[in-house]
C-alpha positions in Angstrom: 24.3 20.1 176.1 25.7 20.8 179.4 26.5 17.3 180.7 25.8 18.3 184.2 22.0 19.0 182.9 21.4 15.3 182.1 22.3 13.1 185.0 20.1 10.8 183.8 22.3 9.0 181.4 23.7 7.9 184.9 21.2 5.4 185.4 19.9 4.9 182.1 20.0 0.8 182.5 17.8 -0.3 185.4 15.7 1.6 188.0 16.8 3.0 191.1 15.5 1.4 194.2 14.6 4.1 196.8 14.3 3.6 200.8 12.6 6.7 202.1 13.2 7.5 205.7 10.8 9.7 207.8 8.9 10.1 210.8 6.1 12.0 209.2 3.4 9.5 207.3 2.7 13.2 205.2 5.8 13.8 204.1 6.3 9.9 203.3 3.1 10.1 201.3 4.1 13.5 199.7 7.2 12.3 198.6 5.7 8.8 197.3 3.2 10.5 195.4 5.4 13.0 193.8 8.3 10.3 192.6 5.8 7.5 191.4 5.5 9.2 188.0 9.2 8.7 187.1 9.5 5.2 185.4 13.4 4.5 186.4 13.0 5.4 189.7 11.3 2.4 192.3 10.2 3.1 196.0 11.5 0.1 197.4 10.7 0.9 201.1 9.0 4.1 203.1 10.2 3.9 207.0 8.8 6.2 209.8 11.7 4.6 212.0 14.9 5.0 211.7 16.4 1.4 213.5 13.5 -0.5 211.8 14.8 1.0 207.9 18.7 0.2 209.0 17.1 -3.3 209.9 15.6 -3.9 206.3 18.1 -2.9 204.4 19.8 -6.0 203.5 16.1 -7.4 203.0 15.4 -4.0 200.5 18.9 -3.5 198.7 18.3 0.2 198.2 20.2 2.4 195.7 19.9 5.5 197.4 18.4 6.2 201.1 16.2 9.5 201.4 16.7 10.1 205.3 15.4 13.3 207.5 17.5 14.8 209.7 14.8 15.1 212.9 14.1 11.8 214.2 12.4 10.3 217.3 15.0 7.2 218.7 17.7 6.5 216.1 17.9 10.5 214.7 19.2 11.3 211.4 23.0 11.4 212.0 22.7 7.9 214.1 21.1 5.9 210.9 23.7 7.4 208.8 26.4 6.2 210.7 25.0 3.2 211.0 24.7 2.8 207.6 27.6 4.0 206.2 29.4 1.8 208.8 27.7 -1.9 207.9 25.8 -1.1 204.6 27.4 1.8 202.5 24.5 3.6 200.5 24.2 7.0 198.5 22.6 8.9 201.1 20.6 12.1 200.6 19.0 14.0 203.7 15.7 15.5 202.9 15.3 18.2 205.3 13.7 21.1 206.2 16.2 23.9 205.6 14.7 26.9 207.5 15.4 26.2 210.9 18.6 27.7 212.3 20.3 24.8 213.8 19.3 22.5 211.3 21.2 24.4 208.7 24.3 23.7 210.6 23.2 20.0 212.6 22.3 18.5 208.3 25.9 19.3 207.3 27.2 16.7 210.3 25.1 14.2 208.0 27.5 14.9 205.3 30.7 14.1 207.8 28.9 10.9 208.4 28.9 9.9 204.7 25.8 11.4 203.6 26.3 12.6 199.9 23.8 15.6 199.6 21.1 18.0 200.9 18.1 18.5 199.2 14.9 20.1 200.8 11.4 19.0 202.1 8.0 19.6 199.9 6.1 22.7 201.5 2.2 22.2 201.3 1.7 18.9 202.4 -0.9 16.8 200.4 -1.8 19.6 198.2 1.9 19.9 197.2 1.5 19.7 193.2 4.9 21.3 192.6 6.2 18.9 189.9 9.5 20.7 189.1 10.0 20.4 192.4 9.8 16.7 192.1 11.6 16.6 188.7 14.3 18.3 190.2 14.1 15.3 193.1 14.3 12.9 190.5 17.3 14.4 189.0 18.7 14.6 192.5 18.3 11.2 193.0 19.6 9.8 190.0 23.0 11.9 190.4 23.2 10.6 193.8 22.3 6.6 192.7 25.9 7.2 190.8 27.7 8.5 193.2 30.6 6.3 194.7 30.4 6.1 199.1 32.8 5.3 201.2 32.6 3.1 203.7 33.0 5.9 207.0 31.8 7.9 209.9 35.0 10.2 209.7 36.6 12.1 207.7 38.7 10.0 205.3 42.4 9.4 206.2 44.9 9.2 203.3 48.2 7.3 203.1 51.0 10.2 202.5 52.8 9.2 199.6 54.8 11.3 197.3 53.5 15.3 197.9 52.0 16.6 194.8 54.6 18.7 193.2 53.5 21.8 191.5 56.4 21.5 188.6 59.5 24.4 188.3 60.1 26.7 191.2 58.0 29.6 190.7 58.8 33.1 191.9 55.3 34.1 190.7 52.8 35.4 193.4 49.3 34.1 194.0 47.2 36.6 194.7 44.0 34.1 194.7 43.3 29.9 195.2 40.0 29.7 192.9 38.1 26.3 193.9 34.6 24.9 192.4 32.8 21.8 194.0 29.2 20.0 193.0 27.7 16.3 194.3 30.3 15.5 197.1 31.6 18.6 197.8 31.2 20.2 201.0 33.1 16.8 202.9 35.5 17.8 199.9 35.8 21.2 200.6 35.9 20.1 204.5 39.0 17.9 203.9 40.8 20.9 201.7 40.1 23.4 204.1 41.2 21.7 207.4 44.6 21.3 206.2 44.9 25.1 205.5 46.9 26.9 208.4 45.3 29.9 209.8 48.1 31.8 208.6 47.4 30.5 204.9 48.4 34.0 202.9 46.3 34.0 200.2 42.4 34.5 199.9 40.6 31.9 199.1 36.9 31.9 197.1 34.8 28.5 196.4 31.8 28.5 194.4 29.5 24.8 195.3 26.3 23.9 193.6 23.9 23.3 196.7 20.1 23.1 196.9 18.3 26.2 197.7 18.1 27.4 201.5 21.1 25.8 202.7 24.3 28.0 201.1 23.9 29.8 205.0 24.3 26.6 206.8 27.5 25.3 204.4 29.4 28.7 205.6 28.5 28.1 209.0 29.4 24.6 209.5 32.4 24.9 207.3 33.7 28.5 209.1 33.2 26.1 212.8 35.5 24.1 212.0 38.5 26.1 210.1 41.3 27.9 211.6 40.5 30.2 208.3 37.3 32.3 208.4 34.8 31.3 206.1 31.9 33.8 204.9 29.5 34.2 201.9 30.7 36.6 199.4 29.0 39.9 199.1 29.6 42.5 196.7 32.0 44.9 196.3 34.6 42.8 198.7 38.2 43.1 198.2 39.6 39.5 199.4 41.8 39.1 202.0 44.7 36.6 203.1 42.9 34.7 206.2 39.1 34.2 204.7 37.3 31.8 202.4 34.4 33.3 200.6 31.5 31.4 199.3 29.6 32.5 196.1 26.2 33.3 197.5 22.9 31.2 197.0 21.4 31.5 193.5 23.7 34.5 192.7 26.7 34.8 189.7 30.5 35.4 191.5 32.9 37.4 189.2 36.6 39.1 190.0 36.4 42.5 188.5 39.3 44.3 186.9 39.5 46.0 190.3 40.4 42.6 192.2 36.7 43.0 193.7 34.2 40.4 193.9 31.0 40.8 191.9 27.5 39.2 192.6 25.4 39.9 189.6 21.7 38.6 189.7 21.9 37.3 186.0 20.3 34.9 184.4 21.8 31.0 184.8 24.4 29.9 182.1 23.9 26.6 180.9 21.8 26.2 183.2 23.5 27.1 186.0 23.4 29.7 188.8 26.0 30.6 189.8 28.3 29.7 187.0 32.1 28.6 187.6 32.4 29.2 184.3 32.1 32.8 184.5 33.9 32.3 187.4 37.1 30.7 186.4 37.3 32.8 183.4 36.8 36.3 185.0 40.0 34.8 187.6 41.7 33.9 184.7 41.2 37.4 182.7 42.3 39.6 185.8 45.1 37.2 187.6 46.1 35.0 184.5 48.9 33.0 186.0 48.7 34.3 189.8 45.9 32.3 190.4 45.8 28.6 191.4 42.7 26.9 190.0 40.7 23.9 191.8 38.4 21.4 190.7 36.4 18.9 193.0 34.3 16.2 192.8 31.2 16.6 190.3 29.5 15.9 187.2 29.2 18.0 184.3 31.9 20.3 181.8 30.8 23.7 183.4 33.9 24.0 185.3 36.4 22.0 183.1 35.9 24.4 180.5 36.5 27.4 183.5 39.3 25.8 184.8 40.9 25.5 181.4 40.4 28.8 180.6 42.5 29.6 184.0 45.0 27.0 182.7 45.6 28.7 179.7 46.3 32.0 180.8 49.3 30.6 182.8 47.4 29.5 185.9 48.3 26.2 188.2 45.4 24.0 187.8 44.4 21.1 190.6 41.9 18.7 189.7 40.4 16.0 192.8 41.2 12.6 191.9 39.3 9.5 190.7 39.8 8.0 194.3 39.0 10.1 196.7 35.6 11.8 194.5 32.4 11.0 194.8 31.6 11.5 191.4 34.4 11.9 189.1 32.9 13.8 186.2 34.2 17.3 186.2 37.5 16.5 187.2 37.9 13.7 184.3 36.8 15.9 181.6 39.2 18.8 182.6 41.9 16.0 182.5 40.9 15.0 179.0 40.9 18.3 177.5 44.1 19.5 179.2 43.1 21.9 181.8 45.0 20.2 184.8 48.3 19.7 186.3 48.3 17.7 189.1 45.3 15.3 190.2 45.2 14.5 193.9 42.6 13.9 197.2 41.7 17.3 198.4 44.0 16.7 201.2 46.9 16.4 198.9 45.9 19.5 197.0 45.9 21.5 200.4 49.0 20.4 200.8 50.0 21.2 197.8 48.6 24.3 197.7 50.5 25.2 201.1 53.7 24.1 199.6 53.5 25.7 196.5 52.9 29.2 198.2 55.7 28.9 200.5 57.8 27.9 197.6 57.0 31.1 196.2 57.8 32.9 198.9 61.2 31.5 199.4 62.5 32.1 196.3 61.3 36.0 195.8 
């Protein structure tokens, strides 16, 4: 089994204690209702205001914080700073995802410290969508083992030693392959703001995200970058100066062509898209003129990719136990021998940077 399909070995000893934060009373009472049949997981606390749940927390001791975005008084992005500031919680924002602005305004929850996205019931009381709720569950659990840090900002690293990406290599990258789960967009945030907008080689990123809010990833992320950031479509020939996102719910391939692929086939191992098909697609058309990166996240899906890029001659960059959230993928491609160099995804931009210009200087 896919270890990414069972997060519930996570929290397997002791129930998770759950604060849900919301100004609705329905969509408290929704979301009480659908959680109370899982035995592991405990509503601790249901707040309609946001200063009065900040104010029980040390009375509560959640294990994760459900929070919505929207908020009269103390708003969404307020109670996560405060949080993350004087009591540092998994945070997941439960929020309705088809509003413009709110596709872009959740992701400045996830620069505050918030961990994940997930979105709101539809159907109010007569919601009876249980895999919705299983899914919740699942969500939740991941989250409850998810390691926070203590921050309203981005997180500043100490520079030691660069990484070093081994022998000089007068071998071209033509493509910087990059996959990211629980944690990932302020990952992918942090590795893409140290890229210069001169950065000369295309780069793609496939991150597992809930449903409905792929759009508002690429436009927060694309703000903020001197690189342009846009959703892969099919047929695209990548380009030095972009980042493209595997779209929502959609597989991402390289063809033999050097074109990107969406194909609308069924999920592997349960996932959809797969950086396992991915990696190894990368890996059969570039071999070693590809660098390969994996972030923060739980499961094997893309250790195994990323070893299959490793072992067609690719560099391979793995994030840290440090600096991840949830160091699950990024362990397991350690163990089975799929990385070179582990690092903060600041330290892999740099690395990445160096290692291209390395390149360059010695064709």
């Amino acid at each position: 089994m896919n270890r990414e399909d069972n997060p519930d070995q996570l929290q397997e000893k002791s129930v998770i204690r759950v604060m849900l934060v919301d100004d609705s009373l329905l969509t408290l009472t929704v979301l009480k209702r659908g959680l109370a049949g899982f035995a592991d997981i405990q509503i601790v606390a249901t707040e309609r205001d946001a200063r009065a749940a900040f104010e029980a927390i040390p009375a509560v001791r959640p294990d994760v914080i459900c929070t919505d975005l929207n908020m009269p008084g103390m708003d969404g992005l307020a109670f996560v700073k405060a949080v993350m500031a004087n009591y540092p919680t998994p945070i997941l924002v439960i929020s309705v995802s088809v509003f413009p602005e709110d596709k872009h305004n959740v992701f400045s929850l996830l620069k505050a410290g918030a961990v994940d996205v997930y979105p709101k019931p539809k159907g109010g009381l007569s919601s009876n969508n249980q895999a919705l709720f299983v899914s919740l569950a699942r969500r939740i659990r991941v989250i409850a083992g998810v390691k926070v840090f203590g921050r309203s900002m981005i997180r500043s690293y100490s520079r030691q030693a660069p990484l070093r990406s081994g022998q000089p290599d007068q071998t071209p990258t033509e493509l910087v392959a990059i996959r990211a789960s629980t944690g990932g967009p302020m990952a992918l945030y942090e590795l893409f703001s140290r890229l210069p907008g001169q950065f000369p080689v295309p780069v793609v990123f496939v991150q597992h995200i809930a449903p409905g809010f792929g759009a508002g990833l690429i436009r927060w992320l694309d703000h903020d970058m001197a690189l342009s950031v846009t959703v892969a479509e099919d047929g695209d020939q990548p380009v030095p100066g972009k980042i493209y996102c595997a779209p929502d719910n959609k597989h991402l391939i390289l063809d033999r062509q050097g074109r990107l692929k969406v194909l609308d086939t069924p999920a592997v191992n349960g996932h959809r898209p797969s950086i396992t098909l991915f990696f190894e697609s990368v890996a059969e058309v570039l071999g070693n003129k590809a660098i390969g990166v994996l972030l923060t996240g739980m499961g094997d899906d893309g250790a195994l990719g990323l070893r299959a890029m490793h072992d067609r001659g690719a560099l391979c960059f793995a994030q840290d136990e440090a600096s991840s959230a949830i160091y699950g993928m990024p362990k397991v491609a350690v163990e089975i021998g799929a990385v070179d160099h582990q690092g903060s995804p600041v330290e892999i931009a740099d690395a990445l940077v160096a290692r291209i210009d390395q390149a360059a200087e010695t064709a």
